[in-house]
C-alpha positions in Angstrom: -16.0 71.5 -63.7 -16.9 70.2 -60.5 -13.9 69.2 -58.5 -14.1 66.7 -55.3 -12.4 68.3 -52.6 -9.2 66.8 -51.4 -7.3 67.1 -48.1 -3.8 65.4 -47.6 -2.7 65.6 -43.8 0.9 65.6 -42.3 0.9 65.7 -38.7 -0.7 68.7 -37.7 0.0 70.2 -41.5 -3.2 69.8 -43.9 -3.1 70.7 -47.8 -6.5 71.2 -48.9 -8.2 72.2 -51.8 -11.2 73.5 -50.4 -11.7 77.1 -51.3 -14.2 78.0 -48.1 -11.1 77.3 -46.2 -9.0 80.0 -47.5 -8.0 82.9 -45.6 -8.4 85.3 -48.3 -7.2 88.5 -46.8 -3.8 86.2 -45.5 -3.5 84.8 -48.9 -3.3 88.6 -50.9 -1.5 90.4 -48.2 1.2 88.1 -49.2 0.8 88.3 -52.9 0.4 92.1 -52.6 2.7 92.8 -50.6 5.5 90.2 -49.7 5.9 88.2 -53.7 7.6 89.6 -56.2 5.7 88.6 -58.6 2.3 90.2 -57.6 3.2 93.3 -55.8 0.3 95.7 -55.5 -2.0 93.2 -56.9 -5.6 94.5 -56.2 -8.3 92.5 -53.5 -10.7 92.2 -57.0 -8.0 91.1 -59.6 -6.7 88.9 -56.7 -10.3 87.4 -56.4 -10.8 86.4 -59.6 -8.2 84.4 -60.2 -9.2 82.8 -57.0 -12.4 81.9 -58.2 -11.1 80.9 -61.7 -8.3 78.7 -60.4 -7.6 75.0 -58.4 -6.4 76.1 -55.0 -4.3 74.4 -53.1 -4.4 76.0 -49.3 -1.8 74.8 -46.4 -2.5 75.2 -43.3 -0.7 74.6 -39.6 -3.6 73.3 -37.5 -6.3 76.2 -38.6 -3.7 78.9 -39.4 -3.0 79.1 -43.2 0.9 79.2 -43.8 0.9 78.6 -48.1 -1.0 78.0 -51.1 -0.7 77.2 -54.6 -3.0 78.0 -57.3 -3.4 75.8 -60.8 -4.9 77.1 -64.2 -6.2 75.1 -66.4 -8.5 73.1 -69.0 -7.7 69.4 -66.9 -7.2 68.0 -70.3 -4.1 69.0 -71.7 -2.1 71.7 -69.8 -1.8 73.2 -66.2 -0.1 76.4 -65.2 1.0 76.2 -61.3 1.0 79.8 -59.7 1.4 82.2 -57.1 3.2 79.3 -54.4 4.1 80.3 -51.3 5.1 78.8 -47.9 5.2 81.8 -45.5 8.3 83.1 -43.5 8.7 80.6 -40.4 7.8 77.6 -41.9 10.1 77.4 -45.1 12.9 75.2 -44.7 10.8 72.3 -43.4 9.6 70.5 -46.7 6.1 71.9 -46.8 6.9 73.4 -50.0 7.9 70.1 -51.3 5.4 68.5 -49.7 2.6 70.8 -51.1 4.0 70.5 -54.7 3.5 66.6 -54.1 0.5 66.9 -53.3 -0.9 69.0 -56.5 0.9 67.0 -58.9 -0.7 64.0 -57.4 -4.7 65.3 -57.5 -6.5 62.7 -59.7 -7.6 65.9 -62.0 -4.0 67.0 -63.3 -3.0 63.3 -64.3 -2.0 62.7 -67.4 -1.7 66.1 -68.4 0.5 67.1 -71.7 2.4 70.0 -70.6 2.8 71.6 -66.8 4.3 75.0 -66.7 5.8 77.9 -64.3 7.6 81.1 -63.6 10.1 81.3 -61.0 12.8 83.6 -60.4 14.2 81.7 -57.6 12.8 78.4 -56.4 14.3 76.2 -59.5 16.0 73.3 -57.5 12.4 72.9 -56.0 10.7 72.2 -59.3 13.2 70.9 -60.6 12.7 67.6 -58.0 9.4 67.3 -59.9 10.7 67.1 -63.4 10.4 70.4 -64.5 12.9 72.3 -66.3 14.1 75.3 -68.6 12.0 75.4 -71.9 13.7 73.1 -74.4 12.6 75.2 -77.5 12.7 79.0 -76.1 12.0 80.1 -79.6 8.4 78.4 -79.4 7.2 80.7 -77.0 5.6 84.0 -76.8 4.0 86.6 -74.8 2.2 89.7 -73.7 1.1 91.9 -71.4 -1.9 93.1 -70.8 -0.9 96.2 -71.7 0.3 95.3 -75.4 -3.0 93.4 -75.8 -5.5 96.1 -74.8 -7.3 97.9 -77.0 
């Protein structure tokens, strides 16, 4: 699906979703390194879901500070992933501010269901209308490893 690229602008604070902006190497030495959730993630696996995703980068002037990432089939669900504002710049509203802006790209609208993991960041999505899983017991999963053969 070809997307139209889309840049929001704050001051000297830009969200954009144009992938030839991203500072790649930036972006998965924070994964990799500094997120709990992706620790040791490899350059490849890290690149693929780049390519496979809706990115979302923030940037101070040129220097990228954050980024989001959204899965998904633009018709029914969206899965937002690997957010981050980085150390020196939290605390200012970009995360807020970046959240806005995904939820308000003409491509997510009218979506079904939206969904997340967070260990630690609830009271920000929580602004947004998201919340703990009303029917737990619907839900399943798997790790890669359980589903390799």
């Amino acid at each position: 699906m070809n997307l139209p690229l889309l840049e929001y602008n704050r001051g000297d604070y830009v969200v954009s979703t144009d992938s030839s902006r991203l500072d790649l190497r930036s972006i998965h030495k924070f994964l990799a390194q500094e997120a709990y959730w992706s620790q040791g993630i490899k350059f490849e696996v890290f690149l693929k879901s780049i390519e496979n995703s809706l990115c979302f980068g923030l940037y101070h002037r040129e220097t990228q500070i954050g980024f989001a990432r959204i899965i998904s089939d633009y018709a029914t669900f969206a899965y937002l992933a690997d957010v981050f504002v980085a150390q020196g710049y939290r605390r200012h509203g970009l995360g807020k501010w970046l959240i806005e802006c995904i939820i308000d790209h003409p491509a997510l609208k009218g979506l079904r269901r939206w969904m997340l993991v967070t260990r630690d960041a609830h009271g920000l999505y929580q602004q947004f209308g998201f919340q703990g899983i009303n029917q737990p017991e619907f839900f399943m999963e798997a790790s890669g490893k359980e589903l390799s053969s």
